[in-house]
PDB file of N, CA, C and O in Angstrom:
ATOM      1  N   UNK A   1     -78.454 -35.573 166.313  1.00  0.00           N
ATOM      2  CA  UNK A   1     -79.172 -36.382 165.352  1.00  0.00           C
ATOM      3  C   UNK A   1     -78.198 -37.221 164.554  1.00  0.00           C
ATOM      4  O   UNK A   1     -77.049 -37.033 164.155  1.00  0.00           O
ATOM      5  N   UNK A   2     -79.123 -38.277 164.460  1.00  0.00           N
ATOM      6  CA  UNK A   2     -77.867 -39.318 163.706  1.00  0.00           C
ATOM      7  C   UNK A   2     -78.382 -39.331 162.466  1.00  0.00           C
ATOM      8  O   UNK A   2     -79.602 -39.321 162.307  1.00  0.00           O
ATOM      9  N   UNK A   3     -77.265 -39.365 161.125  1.00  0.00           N
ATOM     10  CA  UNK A   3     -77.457 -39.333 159.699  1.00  0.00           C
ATOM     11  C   UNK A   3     -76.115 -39.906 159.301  1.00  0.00           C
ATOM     12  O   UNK A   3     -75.085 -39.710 159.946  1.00  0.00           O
ATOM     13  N   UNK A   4     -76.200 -40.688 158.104  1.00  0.00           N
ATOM     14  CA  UNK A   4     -75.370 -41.215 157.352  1.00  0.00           C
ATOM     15  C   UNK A   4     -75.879 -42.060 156.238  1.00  0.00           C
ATOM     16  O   UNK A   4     -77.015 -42.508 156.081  1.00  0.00           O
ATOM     17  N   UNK A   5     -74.947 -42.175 155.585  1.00  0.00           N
ATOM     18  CA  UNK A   5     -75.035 -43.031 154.417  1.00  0.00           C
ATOM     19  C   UNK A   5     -74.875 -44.871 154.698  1.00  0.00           C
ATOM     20  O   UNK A   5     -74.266 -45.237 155.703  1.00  0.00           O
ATOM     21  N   UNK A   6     -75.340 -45.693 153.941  1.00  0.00           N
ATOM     22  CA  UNK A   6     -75.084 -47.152 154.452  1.00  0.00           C
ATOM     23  C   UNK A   6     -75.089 -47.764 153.376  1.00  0.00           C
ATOM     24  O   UNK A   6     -75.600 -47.107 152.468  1.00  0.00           O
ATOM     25  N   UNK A   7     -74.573 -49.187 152.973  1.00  0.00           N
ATOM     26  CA  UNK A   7     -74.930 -50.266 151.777  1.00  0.00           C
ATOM     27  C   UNK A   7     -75.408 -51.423 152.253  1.00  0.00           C
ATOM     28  O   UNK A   7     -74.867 -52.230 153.009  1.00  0.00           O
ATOM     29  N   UNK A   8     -76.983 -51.448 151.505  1.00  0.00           N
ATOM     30  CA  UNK A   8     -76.969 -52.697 152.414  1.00  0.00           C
ATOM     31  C   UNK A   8     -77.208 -53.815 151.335  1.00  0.00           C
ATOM     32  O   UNK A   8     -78.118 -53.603 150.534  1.00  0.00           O
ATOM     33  N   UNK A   9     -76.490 -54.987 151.224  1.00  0.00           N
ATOM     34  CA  UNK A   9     -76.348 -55.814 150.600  1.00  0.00           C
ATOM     35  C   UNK A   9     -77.100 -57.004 150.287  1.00  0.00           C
ATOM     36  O   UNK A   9     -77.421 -57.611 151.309  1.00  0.00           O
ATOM     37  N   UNK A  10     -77.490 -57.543 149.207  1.00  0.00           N
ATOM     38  CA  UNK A  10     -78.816 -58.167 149.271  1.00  0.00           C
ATOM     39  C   UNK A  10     -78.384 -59.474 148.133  1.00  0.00           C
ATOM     40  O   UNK A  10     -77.396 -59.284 147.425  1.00  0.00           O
ATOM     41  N   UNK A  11     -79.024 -60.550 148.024  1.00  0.00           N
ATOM     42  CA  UNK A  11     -79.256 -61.054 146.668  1.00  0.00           C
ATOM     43  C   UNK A  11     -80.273 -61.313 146.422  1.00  0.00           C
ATOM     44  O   UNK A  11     -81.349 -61.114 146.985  1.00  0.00           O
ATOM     45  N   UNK A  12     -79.769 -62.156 144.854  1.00  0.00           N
ATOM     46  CA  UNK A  12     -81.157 -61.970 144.027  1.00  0.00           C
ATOM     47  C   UNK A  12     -81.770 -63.562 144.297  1.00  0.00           C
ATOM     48  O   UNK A  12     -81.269 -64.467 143.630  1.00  0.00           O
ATOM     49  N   UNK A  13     -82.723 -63.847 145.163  1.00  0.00           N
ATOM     50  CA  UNK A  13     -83.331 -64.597 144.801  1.00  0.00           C
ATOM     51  C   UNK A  13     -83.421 -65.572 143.522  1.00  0.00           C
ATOM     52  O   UNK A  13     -83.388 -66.721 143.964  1.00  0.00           O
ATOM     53  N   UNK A  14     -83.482 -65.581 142.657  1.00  0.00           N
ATOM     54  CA  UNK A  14     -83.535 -66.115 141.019  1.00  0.00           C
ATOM     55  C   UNK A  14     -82.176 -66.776 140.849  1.00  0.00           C
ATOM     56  O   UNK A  14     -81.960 -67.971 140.648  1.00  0.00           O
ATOM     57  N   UNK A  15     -81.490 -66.002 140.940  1.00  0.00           N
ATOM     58  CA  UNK A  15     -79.786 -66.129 140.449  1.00  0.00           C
ATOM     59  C   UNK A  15     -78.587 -66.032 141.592  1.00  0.00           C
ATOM     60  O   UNK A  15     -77.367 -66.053 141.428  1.00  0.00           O
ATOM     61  N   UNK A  16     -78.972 -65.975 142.191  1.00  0.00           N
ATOM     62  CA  UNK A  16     -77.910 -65.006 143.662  1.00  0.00           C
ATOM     63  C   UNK A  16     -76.870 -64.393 143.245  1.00  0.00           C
ATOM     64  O   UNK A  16     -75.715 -64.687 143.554  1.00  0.00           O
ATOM     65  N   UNK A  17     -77.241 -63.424 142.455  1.00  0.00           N
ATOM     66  CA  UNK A  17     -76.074 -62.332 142.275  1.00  0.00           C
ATOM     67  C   UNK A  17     -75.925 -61.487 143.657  1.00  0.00           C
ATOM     68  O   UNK A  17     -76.933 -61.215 144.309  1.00  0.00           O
ATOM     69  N   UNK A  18     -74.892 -61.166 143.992  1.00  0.00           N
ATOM     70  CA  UNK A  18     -75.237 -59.892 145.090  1.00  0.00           C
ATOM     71  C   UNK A  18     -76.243 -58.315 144.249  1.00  0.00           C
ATOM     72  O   UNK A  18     -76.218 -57.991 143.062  1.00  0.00           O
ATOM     73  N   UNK A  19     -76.998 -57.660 145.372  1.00  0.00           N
ATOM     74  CA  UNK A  19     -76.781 -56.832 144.568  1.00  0.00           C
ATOM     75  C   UNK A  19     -76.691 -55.560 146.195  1.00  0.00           C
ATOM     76  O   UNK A  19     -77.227 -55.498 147.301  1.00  0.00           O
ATOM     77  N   UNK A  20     -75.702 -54.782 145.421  1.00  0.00           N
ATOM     78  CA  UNK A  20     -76.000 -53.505 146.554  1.00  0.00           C
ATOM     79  C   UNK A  20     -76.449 -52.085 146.477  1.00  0.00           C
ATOM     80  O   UNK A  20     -75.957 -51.210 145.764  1.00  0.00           O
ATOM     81  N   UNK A  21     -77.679 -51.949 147.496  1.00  0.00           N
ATOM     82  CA  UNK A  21     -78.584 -51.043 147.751  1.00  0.00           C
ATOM     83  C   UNK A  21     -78.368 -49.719 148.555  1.00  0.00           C
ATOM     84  O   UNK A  21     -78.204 -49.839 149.769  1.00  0.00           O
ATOM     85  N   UNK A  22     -78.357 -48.815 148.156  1.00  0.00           N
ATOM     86  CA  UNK A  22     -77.705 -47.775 148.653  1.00  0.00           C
ATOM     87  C   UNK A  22     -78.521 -47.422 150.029  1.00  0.00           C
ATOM     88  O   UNK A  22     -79.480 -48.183 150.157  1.00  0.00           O
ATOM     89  N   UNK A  23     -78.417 -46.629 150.915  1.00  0.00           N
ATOM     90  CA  UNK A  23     -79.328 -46.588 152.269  1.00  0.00           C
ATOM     91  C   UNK A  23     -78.601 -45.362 152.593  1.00  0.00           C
ATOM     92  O   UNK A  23     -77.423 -45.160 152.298  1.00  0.00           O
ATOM     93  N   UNK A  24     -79.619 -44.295 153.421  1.00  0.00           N
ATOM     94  CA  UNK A  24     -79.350 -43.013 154.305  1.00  0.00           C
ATOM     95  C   UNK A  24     -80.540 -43.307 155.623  1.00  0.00           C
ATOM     96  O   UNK A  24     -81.757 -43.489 155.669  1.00  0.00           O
ATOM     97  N   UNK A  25     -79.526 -43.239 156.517  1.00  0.00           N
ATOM     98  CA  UNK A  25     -79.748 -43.340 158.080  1.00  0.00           C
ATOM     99  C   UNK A  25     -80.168 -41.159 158.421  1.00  0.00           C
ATOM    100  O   UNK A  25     -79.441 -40.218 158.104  1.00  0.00           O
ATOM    101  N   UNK A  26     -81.592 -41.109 159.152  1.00  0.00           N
ATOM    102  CA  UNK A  26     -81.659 -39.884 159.347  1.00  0.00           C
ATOM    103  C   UNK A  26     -82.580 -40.092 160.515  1.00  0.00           C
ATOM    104  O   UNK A  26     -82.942 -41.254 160.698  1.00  0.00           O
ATOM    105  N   UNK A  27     -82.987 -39.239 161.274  1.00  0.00           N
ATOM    106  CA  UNK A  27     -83.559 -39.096 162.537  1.00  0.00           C
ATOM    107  C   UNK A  27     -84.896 -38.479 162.361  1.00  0.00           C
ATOM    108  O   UNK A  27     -84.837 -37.432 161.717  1.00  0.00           O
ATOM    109  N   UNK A  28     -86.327 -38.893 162.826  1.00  0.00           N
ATOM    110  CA  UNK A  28     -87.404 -38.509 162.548  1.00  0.00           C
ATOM    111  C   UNK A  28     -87.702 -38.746 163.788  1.00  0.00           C
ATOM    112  O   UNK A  28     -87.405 -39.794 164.361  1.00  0.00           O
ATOM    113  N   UNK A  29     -88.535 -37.445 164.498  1.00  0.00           N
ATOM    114  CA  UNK A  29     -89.580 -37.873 165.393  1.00  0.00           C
ATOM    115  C   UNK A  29     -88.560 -38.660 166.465  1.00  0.00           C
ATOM    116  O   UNK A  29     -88.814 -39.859 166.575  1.00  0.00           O
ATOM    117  N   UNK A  30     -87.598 -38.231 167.159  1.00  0.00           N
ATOM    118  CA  UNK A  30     -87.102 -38.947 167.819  1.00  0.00           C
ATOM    119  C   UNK A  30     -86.613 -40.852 167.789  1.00  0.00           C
ATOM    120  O   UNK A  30     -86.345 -41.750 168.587  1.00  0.00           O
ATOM    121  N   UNK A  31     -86.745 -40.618 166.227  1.00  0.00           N
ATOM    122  CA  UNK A  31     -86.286 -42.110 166.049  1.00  0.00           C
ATOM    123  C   UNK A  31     -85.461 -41.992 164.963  1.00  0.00           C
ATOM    124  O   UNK A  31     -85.405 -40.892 164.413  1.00  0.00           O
ATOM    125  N   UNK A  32     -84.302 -43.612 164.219  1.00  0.00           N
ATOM    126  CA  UNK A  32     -83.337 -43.835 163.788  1.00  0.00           C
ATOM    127  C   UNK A  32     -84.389 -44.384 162.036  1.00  0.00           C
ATOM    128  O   UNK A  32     -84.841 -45.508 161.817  1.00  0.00           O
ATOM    129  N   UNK A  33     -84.469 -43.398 161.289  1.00  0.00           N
ATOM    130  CA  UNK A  33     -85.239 -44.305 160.178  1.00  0.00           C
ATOM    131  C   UNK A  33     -84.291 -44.263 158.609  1.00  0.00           C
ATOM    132  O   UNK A  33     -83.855 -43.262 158.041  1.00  0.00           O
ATOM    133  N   UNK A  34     -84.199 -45.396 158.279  1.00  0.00           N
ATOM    134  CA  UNK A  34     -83.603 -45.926 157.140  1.00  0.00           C
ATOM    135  C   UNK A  34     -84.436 -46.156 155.838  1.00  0.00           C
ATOM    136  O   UNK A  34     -85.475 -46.812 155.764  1.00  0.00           O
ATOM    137  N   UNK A  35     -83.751 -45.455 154.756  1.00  0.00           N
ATOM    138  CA  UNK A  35     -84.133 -45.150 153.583  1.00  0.00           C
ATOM    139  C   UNK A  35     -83.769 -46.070 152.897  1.00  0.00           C
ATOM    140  O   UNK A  35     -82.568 -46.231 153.119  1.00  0.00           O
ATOM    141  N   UNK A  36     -84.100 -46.723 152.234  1.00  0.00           N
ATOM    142  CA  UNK A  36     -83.207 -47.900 151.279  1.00  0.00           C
ATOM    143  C   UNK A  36     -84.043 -47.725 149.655  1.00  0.00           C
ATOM    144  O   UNK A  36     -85.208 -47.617 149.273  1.00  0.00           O
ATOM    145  N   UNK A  37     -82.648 -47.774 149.009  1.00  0.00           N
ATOM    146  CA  UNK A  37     -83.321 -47.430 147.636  1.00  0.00           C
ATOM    147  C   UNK A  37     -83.007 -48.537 146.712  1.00  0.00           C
ATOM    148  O   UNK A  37     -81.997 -49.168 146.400  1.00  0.00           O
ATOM    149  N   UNK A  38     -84.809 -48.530 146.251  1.00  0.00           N
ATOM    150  CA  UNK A  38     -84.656 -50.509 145.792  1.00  0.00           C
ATOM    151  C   UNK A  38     -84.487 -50.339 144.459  1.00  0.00           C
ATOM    152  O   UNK A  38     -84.695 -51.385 143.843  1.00  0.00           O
ATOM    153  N   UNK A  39     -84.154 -49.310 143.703  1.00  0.00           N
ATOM    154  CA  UNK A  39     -84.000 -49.223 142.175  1.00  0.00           C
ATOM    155  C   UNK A  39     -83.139 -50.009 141.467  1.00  0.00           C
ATOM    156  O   UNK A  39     -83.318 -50.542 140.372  1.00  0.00           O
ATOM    157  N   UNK A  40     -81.721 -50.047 142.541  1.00  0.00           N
ATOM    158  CA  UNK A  40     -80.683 -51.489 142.323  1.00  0.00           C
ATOM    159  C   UNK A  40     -81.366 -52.828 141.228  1.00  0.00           C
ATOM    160  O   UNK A  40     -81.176 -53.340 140.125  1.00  0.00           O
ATOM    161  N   UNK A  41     -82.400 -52.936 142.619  1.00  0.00           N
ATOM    162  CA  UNK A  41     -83.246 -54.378 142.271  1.00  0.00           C
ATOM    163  C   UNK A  41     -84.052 -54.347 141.346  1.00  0.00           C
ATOM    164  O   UNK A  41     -84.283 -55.359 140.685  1.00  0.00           O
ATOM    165  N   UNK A  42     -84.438 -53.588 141.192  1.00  0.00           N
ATOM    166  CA  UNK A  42     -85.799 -53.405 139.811  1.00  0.00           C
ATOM    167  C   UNK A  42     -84.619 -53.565 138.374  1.00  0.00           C
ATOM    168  O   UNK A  42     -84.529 -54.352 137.431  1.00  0.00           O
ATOM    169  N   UNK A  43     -83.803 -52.298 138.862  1.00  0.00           N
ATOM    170  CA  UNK A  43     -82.542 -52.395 137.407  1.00  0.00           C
ATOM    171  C   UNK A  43     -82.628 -54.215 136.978  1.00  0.00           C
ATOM    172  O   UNK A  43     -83.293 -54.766 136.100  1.00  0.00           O
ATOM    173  N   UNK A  44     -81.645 -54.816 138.021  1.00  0.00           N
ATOM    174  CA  UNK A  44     -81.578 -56.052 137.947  1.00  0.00           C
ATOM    175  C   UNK A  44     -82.221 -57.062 137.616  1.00  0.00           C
ATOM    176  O   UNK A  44     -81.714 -58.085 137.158  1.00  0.00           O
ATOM    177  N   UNK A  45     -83.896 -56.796 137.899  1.00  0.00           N
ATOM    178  CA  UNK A  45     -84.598 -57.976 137.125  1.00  0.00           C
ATOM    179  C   UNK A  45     -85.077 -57.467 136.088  1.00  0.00           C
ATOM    180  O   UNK A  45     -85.701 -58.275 135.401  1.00  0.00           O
ATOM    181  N   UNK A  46     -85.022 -56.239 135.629  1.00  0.00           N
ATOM    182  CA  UNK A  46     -84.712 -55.958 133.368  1.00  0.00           C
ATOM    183  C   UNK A  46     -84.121 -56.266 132.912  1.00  0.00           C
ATOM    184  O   UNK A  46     -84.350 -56.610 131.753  1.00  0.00           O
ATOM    185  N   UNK A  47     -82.498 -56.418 133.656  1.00  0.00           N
ATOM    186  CA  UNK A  47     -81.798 -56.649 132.583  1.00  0.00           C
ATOM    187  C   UNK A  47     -81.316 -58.292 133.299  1.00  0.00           C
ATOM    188  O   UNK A  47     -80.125 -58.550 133.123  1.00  0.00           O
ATOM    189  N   UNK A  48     -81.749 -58.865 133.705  1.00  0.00           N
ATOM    190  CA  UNK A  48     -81.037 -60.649 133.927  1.00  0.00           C
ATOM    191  C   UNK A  48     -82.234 -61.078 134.041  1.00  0.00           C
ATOM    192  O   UNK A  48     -82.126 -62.303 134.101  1.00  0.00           O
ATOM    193  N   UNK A  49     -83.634 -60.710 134.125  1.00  0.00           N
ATOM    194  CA  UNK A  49     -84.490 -61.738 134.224  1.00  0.00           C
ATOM    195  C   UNK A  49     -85.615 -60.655 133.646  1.00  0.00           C
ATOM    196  O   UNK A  49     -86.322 -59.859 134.264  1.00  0.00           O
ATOM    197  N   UNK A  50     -85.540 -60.853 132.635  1.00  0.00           N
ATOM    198  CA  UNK A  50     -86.608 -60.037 131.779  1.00  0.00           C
ATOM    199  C   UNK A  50     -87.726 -60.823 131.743  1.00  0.00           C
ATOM    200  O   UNK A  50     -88.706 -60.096 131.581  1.00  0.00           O
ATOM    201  N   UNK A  51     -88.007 -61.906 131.816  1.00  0.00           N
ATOM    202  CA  UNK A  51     -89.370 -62.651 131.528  1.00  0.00           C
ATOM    203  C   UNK A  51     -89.637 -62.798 133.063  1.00  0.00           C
ATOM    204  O   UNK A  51     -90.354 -63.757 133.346  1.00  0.00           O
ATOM    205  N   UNK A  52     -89.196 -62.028 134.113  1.00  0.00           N
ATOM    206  CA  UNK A  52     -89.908 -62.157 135.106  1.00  0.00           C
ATOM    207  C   UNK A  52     -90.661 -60.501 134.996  1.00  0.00           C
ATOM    208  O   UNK A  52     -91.810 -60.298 135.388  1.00  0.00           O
ATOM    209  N   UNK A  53     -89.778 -59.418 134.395  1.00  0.00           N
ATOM    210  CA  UNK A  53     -90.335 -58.134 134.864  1.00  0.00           C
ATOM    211  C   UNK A  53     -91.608 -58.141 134.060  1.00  0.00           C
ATOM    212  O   UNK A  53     -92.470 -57.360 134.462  1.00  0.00           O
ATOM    213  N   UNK A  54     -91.984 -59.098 132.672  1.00  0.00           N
ATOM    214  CA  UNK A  54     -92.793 -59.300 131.995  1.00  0.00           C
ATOM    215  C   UNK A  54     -94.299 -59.706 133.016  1.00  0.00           C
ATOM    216  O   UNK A  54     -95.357 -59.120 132.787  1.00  0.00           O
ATOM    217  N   UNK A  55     -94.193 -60.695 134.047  1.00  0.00           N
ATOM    218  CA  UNK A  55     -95.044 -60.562 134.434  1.00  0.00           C
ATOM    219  C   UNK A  55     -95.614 -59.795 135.802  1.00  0.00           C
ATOM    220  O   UNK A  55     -96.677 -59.851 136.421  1.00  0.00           O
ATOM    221  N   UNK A  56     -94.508 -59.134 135.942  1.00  0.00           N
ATOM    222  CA  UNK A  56     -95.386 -58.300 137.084  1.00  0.00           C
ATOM    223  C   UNK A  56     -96.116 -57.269 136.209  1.00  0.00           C
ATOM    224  O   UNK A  56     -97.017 -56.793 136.901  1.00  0.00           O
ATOM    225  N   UNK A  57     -96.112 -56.626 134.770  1.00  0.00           N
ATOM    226  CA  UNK A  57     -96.988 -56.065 134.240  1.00  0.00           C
ATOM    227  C   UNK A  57     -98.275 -56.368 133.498  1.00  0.00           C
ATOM    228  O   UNK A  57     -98.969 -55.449 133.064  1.00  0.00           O
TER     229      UNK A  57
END
């Protein structure tokens, strides 16, 4: 079974900061499935684009 850790690198739309997203590679069901954790990105539009997180609520 294949498992590991990964970064997968992204920007921001709005601003193009990079931002990087942490990822774990694990094996399900005979397949290769990737976890990606988008908290990076959420962080990022509170604190550099606050009048956008304003309206997704």
């Amino acid at each position: 079974m294949a498992a590991g850790q990964l970064t997968v690198c992204v920007r921001c739309p709005a601003c193009g900061e990079p931002i990087e997203l942490g990822a774990t590679l694990r094996a399900e069901l005979k397949r290769n499935v990737i976890g990606i954790d988008t908290e990076p990105i959420h962080a990022h539009i509170r604190q550099a684009h606050p009048e956008q997180d304003q309206d997704r609520q």
